[in-house]
Residue frames as qw, qx, qy, qz and C-alpha x, y, z in Angstrom:
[[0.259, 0.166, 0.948, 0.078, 104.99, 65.93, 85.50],
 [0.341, 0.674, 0.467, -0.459, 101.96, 68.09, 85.13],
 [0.123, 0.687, -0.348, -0.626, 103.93, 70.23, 82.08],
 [0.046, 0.178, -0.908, -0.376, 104.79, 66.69, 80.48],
 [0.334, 0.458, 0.803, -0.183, 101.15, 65.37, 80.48],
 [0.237, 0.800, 0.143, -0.533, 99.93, 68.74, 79.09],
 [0.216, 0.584, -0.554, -0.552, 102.75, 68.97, 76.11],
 [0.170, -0.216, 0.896, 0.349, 101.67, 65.28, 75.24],
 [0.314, 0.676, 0.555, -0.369, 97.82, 66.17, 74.80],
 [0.348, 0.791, -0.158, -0.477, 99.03, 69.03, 72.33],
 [0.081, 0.297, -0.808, -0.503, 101.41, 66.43, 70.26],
 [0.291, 0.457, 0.838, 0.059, 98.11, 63.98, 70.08],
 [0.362, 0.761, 0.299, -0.448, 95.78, 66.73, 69.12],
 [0.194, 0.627, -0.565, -0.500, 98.39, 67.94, 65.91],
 [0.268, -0.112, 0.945, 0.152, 98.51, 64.13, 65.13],
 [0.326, 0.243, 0.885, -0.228, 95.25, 63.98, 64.72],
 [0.324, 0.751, 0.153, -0.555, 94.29, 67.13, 63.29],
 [0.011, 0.631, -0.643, -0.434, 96.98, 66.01, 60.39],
 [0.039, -0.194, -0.969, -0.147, 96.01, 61.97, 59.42],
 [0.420, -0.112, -0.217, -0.874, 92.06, 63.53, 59.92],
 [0.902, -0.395, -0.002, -0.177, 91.24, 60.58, 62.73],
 [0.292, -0.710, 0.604, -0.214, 93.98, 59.02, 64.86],
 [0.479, -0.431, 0.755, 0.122, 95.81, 56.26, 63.75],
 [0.788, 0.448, 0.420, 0.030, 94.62, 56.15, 60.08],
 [0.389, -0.040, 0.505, 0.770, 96.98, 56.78, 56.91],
 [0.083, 0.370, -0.023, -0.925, 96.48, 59.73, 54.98],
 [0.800, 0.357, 0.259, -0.406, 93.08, 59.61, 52.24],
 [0.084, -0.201, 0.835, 0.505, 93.85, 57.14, 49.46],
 [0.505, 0.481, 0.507, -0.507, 90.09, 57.08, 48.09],
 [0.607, 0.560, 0.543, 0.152, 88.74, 56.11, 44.45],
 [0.151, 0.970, 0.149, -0.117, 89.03, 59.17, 43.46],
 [0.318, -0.761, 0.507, 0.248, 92.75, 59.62, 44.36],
 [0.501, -0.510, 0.606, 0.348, 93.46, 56.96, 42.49],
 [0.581, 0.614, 0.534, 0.023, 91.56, 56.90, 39.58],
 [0.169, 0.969, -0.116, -0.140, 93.15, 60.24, 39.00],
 [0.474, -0.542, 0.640, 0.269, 96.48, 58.46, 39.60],
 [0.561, 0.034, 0.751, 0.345, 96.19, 55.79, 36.70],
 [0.525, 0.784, 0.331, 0.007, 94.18, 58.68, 34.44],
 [0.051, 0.929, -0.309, -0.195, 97.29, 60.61, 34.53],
 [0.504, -0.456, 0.702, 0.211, 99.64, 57.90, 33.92],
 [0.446, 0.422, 0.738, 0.279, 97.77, 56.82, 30.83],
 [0.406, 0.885, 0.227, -0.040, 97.83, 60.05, 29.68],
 [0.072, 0.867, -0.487, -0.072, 101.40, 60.23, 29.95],
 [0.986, -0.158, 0.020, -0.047, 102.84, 56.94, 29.17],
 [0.657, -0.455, 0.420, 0.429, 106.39, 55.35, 29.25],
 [0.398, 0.581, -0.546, -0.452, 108.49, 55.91, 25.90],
 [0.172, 0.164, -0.946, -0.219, 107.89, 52.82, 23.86],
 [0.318, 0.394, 0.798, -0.326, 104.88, 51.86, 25.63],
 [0.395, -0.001, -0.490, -0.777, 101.69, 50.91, 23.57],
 [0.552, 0.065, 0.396, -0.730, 98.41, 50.11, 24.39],
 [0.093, -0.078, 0.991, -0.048, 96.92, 46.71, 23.83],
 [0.715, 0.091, -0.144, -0.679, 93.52, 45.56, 22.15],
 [0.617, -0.018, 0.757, -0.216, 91.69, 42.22, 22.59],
 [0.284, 0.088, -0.663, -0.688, 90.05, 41.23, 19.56],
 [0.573, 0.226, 0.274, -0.738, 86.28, 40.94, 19.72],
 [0.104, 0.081, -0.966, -0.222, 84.56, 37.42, 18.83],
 [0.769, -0.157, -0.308, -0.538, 80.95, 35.57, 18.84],
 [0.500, -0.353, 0.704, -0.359, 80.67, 33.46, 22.01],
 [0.947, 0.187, -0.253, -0.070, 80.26, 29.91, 19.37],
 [0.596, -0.560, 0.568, 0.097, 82.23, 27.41, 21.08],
 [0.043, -0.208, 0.939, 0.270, 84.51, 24.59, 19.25],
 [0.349, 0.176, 0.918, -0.061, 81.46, 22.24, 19.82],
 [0.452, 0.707, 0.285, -0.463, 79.13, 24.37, 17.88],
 [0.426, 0.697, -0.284, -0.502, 80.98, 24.76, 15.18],
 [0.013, -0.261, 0.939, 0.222, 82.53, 21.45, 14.98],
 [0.507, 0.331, 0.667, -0.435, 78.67, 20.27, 15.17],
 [0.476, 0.700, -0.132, -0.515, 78.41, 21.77, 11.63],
 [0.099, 0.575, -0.722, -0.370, 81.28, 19.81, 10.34],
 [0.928, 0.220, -0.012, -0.299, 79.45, 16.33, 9.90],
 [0.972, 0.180, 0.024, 0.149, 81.71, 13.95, 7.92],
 [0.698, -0.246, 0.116, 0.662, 84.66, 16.34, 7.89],
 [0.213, 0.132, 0.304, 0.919, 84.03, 19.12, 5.97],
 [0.009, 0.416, 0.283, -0.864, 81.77, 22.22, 6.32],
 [0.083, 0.023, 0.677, 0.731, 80.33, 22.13, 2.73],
 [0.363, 0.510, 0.452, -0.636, 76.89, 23.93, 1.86],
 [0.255, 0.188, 0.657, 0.684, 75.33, 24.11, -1.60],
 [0.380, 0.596, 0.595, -0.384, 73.06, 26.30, -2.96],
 [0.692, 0.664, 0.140, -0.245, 72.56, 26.47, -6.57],
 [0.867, 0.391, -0.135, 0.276, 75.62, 26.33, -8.44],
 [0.082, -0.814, 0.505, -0.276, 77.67, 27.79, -5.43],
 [0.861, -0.115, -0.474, 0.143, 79.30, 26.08, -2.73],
 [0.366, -0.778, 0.331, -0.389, 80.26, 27.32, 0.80],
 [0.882, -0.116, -0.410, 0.203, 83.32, 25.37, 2.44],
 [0.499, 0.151, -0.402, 0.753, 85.20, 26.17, 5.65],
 [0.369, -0.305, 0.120, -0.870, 82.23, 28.87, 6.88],
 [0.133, -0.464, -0.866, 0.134, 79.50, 27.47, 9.67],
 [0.294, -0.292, -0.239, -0.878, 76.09, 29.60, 9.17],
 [0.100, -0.224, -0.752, 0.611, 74.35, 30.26, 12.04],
 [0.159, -0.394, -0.361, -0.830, 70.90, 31.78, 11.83],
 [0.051, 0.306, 0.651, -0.693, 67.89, 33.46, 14.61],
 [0.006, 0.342, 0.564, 0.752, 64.93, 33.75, 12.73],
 [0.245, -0.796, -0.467, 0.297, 63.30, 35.99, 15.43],
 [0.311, -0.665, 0.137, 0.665, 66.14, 38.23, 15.14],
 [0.664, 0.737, 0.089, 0.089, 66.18, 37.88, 11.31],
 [0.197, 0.866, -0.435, -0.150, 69.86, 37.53, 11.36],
 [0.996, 0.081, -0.027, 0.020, 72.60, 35.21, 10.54],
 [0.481, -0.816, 0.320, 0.018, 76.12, 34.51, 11.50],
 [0.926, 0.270, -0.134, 0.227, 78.76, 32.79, 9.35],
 [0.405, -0.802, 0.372, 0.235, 82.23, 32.42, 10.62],
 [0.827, 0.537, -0.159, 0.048, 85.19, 31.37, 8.73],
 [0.814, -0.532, 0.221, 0.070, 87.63, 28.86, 9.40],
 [0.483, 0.639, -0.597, 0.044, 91.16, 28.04, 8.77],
 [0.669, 0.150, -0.700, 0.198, 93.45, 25.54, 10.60],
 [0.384, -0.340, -0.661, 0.548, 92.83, 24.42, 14.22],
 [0.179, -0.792, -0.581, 0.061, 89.34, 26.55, 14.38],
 [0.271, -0.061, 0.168, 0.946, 91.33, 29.77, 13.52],
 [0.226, 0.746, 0.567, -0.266, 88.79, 32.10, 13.09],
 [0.337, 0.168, 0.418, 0.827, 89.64, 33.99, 9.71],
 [0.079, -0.209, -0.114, -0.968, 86.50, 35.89, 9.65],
 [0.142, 0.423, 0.852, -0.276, 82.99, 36.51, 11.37],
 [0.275, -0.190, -0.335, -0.881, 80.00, 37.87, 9.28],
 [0.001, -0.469, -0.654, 0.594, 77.24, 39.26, 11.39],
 [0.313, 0.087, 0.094, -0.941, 73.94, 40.75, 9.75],
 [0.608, 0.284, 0.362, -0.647, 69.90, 41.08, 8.78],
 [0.455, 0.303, 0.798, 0.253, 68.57, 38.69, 6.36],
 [0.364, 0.789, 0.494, -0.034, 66.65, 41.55, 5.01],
 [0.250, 0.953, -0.172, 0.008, 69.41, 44.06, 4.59],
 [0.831, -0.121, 0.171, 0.515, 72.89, 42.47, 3.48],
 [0.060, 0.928, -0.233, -0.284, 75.05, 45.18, 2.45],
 [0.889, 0.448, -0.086, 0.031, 76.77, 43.88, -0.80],
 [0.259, -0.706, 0.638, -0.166, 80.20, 44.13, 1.05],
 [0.569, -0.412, 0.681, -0.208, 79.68, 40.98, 2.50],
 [0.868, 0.314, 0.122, -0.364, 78.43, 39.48, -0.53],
 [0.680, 0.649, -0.288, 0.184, 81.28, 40.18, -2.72],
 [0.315, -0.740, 0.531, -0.267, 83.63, 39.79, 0.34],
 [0.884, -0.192, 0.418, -0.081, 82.70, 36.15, 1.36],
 [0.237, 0.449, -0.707, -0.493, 84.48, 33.33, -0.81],
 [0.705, 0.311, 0.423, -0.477, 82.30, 31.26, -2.70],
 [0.187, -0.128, 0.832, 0.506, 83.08, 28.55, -5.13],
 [0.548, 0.272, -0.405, -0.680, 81.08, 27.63, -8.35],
 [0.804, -0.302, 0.511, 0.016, 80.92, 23.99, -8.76],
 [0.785, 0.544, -0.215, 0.205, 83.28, 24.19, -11.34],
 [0.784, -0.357, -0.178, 0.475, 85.64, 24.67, -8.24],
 [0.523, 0.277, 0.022, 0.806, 86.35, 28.02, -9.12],
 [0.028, -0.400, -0.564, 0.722, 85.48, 31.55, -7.32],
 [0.212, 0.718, 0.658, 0.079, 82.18, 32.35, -7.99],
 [0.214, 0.352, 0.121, 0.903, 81.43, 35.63, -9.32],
 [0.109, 0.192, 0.430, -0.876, 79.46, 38.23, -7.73],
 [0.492, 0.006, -0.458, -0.740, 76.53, 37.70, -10.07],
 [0.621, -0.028, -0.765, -0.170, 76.42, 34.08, -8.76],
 [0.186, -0.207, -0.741, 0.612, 76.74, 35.02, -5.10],
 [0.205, 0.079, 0.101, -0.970, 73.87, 37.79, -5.39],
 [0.669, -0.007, -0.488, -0.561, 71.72, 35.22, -7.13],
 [0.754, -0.245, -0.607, -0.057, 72.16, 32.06, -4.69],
 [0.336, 0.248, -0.720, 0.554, 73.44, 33.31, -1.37],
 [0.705, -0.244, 0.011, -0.666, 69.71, 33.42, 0.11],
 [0.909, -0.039, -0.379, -0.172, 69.87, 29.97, 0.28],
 [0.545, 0.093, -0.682, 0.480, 72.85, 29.29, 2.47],
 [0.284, -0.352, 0.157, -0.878, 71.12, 31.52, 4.63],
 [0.821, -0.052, -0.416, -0.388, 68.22, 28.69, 4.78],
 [0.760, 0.223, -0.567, 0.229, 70.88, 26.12, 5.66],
 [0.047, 0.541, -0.483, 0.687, 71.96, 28.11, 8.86],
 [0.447, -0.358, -0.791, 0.216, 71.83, 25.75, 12.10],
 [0.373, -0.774, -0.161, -0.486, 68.73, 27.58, 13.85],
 [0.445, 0.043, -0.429, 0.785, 71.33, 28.81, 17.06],
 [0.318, -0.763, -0.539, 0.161, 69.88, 30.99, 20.38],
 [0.292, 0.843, 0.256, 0.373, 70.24, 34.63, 20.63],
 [0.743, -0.656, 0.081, 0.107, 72.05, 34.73, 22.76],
 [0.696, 0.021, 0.527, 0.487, 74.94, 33.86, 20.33],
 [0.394, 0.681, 0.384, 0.482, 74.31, 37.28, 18.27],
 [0.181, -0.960, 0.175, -0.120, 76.11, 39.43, 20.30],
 [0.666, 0.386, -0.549, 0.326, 80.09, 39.48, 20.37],
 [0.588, -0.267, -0.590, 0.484, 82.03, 39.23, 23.77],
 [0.292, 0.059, -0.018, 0.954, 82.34, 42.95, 23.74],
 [0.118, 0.631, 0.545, -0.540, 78.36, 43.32, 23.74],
 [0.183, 0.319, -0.384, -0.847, 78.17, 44.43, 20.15],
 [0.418, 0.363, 0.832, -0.049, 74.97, 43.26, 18.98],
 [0.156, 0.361, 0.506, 0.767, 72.75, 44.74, 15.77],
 [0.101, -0.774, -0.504, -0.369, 70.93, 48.03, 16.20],
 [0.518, -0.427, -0.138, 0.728, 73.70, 49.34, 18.37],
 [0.229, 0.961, 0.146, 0.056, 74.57, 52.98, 17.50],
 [0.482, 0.763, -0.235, 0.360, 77.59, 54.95, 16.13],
 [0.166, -0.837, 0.271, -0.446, 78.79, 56.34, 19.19],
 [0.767, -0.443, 0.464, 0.021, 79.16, 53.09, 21.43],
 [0.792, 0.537, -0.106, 0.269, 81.28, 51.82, 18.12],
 [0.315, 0.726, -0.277, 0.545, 83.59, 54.83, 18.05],
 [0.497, -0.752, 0.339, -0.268, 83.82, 53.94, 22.33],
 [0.941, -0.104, 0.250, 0.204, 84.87, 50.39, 21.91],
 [0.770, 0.495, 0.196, 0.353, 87.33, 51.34, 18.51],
 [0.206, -0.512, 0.185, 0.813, 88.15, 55.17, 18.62],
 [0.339, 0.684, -0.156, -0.627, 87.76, 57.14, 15.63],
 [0.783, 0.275, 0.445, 0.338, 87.92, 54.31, 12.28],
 [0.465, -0.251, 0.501, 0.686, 90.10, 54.90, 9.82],
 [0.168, -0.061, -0.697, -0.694, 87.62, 55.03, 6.75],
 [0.369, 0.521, 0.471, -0.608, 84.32, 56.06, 6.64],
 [0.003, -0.120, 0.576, 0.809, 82.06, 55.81, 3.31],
 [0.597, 0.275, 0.630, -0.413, 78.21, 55.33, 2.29],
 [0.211, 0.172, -0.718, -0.641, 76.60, 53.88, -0.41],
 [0.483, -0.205, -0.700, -0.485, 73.11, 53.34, -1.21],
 [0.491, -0.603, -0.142, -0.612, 72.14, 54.73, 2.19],
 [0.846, -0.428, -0.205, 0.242, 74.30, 52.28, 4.23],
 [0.108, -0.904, 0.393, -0.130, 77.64, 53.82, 6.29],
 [0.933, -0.125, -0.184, 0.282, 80.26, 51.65, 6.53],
 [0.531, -0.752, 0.344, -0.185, 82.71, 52.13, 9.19],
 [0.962, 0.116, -0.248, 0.010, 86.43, 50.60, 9.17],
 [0.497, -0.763, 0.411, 0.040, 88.86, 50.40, 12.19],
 [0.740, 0.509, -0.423, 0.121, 92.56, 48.69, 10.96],
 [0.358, -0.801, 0.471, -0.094, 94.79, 47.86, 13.75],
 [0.644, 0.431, -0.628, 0.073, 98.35, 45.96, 13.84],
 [0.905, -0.422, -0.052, -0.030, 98.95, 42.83, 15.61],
 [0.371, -0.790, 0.478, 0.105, 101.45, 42.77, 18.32],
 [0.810, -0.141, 0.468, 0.323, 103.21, 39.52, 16.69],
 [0.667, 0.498, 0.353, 0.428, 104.04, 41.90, 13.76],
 [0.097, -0.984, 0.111, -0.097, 104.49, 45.38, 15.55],
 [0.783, 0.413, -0.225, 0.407, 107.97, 46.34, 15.04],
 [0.490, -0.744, -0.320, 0.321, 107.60, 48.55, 18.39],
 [0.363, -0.322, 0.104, 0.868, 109.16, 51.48, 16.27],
 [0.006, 0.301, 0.444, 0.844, 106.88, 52.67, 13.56],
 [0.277, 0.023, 0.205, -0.939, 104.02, 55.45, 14.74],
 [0.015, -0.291, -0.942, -0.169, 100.85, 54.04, 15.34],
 [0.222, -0.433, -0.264, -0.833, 98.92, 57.29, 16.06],
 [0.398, -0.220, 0.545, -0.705, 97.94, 56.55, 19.70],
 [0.936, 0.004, -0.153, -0.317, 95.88, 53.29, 18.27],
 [0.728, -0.411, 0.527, -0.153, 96.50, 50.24, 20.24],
 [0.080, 0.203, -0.974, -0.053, 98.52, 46.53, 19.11],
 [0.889, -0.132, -0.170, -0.405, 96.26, 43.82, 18.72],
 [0.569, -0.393, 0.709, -0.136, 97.03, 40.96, 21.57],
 [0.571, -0.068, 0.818, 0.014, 98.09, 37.41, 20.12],
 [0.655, 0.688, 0.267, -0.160, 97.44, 38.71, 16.28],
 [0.626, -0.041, 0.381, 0.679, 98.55, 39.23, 13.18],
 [0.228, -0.021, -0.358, -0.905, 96.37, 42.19, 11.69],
 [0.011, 0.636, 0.764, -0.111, 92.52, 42.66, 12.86],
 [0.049, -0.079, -0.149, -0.984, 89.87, 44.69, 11.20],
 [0.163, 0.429, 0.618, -0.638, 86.93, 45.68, 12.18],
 [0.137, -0.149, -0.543, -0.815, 84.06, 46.70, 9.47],
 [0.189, 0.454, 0.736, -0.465, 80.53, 48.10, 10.53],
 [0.027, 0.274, 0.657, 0.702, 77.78, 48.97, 8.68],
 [0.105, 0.331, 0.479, -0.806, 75.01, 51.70, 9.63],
 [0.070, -0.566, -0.438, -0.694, 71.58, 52.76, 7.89],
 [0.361, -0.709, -0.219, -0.565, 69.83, 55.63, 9.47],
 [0.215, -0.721, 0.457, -0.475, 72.28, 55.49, 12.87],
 [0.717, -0.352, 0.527, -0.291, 71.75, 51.92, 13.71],
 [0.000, -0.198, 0.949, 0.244, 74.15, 48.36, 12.84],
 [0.884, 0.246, 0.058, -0.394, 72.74, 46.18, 10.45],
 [0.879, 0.260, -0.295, 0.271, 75.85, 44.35, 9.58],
 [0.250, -0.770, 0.585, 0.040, 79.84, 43.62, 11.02],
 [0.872, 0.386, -0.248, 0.173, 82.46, 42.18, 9.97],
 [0.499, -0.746, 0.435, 0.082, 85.52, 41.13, 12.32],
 [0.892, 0.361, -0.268, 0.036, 88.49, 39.67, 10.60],
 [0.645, -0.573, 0.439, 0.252, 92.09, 38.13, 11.61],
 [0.448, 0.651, -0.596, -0.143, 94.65, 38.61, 9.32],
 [0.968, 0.115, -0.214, 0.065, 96.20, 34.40, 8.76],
 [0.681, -0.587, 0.399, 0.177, 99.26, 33.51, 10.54]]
């Protein structure tokens, strides 16, 4: 009896010395697995691709439907005309926010920058009628788009930063963390502009090479466009390619 008491002390002691306390499972700590799911994402399944949200301005429906009035969005200023866009503005922040709509509050584009430093991108980007109903020229936007500016429903700051925490005066580097590396890179006239392309899953053919860059979720085609002077955003542009 004595022998059998003794040999079952020495199987507890091994037990114990093995699991590193007595009656817990082996370590499965943060660490362990953090390593687990970095290695798995560095090696993924064939076919698997990686998945992007698409980055927005926290305006709700009601805000923007607030804009719409009688039914239509329509701004004037001098012989332009701004329809389909609501124009947000913080004149602490000295910036201003125009989104742009399409059917059922689709969000076709958002334009995010400084009243003092538009970067002529956005100028010649936006569309802007005449009030001959036709599309204004860049002469005509460069000359009256101050004014819609004016017009912009004074909106809390709160509301100038996207979901993603992109806000103006950010710097390169947290970009290139949210995005990766952009596609296209140019400056002009002291500004950098910065553009990221990705394809939306409802159009990924889940065979052609996307270079390790994610699928946009629940899209058809989102770009990104930023705009640097001297290391820090002064402008962005998010679009959604139309359904």
């Amino acid at each position: 009896m004595r022998k059998y008491q003794q040999l079952t002390f020495v199987l507890l002691i091994g037990l114990y010395s093995c699991t590193g306390q007595a009656g817990k499972t082996p370590n499965t700590d943060s660490t362990s697995i953090t390593t687990i799911k970095t290695d798995t994402q560095a090696h993924p399944k064939k076919g698997w691709v990686d998945t992007l949200i698409t980055d927005e301005y926290p305006v709700t429906i009601d805000m923007l439907d607030a804009q719409k009035g009688t039914g239509s969005y329509t701004k004037k200023s001098g012989t332009l005309v701004s329809s389909d866009k609501a124009w947000f503005r913080n004149d602490r922040l000295g910036q201003t926010l125009v989104i742009e709509l399409y059917t059922d509050h689709f969000r076709v584009a958002s334009y995010h920058f400084l009243n003092q430093d538009i970067p002529s991108y956005i100028i010649e980007r936006m569309e802007l009628q005449n009030n001959a109903g036709e599309m204004a020229s860049v002469a005509e936007k460069k000359r009256y788009f101050k004014g819609f500016i004016a017009q912009g429903v004074p909106t809390d700051a709160s509301y100038f930063r996207t979901n993603k925490w992109m806000l103006l005066g950010d710097t390169l580097p947290k970009a290139i963390k949210l995005y990766g590396e952009p596609d296209k890179r140019s400056s002009k006239g002291g500004i950098d502009q910065l553009e990221w392309n990705f394809v939306g899953d409802k159009l990924y053919d889940g065979k052609s090479d996307l270079k390790g860059k994610p699928v946009v979720k629940d899209n058809f085609g989102h770009q990104v466009v930023l705009f640097f002077r001297k290391g820090k955003l002064i402008a962005q542009v998010l679009i959604n390619d139309i359904p």
